[in-house]
N, C-alpha and C positions, 0 to 999 in steps of 0.2 A: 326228603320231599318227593312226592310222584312225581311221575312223569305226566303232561297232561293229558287229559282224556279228550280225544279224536272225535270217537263215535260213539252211539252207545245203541241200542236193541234196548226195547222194553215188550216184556209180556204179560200180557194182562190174562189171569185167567181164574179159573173158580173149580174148587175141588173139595171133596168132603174126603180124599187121602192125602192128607201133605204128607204125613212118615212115609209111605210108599215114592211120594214125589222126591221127597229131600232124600232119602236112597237113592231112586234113579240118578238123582243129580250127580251125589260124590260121586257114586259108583263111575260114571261118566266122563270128572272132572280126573280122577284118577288116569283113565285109560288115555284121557289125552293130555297128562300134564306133563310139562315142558316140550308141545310143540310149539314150532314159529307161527306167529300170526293169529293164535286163537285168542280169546277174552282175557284181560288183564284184570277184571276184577265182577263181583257177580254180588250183588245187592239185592235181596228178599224182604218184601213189605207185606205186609197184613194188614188189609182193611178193616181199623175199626168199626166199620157202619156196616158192613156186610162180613159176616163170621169168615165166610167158605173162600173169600173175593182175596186175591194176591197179585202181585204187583213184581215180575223181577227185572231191574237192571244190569243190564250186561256191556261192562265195558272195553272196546277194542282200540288199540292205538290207531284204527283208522278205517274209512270206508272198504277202503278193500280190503284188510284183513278181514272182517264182517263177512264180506260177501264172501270170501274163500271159505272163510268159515261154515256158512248156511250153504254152500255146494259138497261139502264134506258128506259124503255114508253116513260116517258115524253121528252126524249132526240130524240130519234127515233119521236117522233110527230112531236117536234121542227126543225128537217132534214126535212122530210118529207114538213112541212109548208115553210120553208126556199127556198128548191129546186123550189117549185111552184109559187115563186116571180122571180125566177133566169131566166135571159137570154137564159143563158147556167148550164152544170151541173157543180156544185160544185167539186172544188178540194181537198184532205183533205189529210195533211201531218203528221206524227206521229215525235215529234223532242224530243229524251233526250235531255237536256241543260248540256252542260260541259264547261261552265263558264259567268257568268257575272260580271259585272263589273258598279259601277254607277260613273258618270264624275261629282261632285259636288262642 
């Protein structure tokens, strides 16, 4: 069973390169995997009603892992690089979770 989910970042954004994006991303998730504190889990949606429109969740065991997070270089790169693929600019949501639940 997970651990549960703290906090979570959502980003709303629109891009006619998602292969370039979903690159950026591994490439990214690589360079920083197995540090303390970063996202425990990263969930990518596809708007049916808008082709180009995407949706990611990003989840942290807690507000301030989050925040350490998004004061990171390499995170701030990673915005930075992301934006420049983007149609438009990027949306960015801060959510406490106060509850889930799994249907199994």
């Amino acid at each position: 069973m997970d651990a549960p989910i703290k906090f979570v970042q959502i980003i709303d954004f629109e891009t006619e390169r998602i292969d370039e994006m979903r690159e950026l991303a591994h490439e990214t998730e690589q360079r920083l995997a197995g540090r303390d504190g970063g996202p425990t889990r990263r969930i990518v949606l596809k708007d049916r009603g808008q082709p180009n429109r995407y949706i990611v969740v990003i989840e942290f065991a807690s507000y301030e892992d989050a925040m350490r997070n998004s004061d990171d270089p390499e995170t701030t790169k990673f915005a930075e690089q992301m934006a420049a693929l983007c149609t438009a600019p990027p949306s960015f949501t801060d959510c406490d979770v106060q509850e889930t639940a799994d249907f199994a």
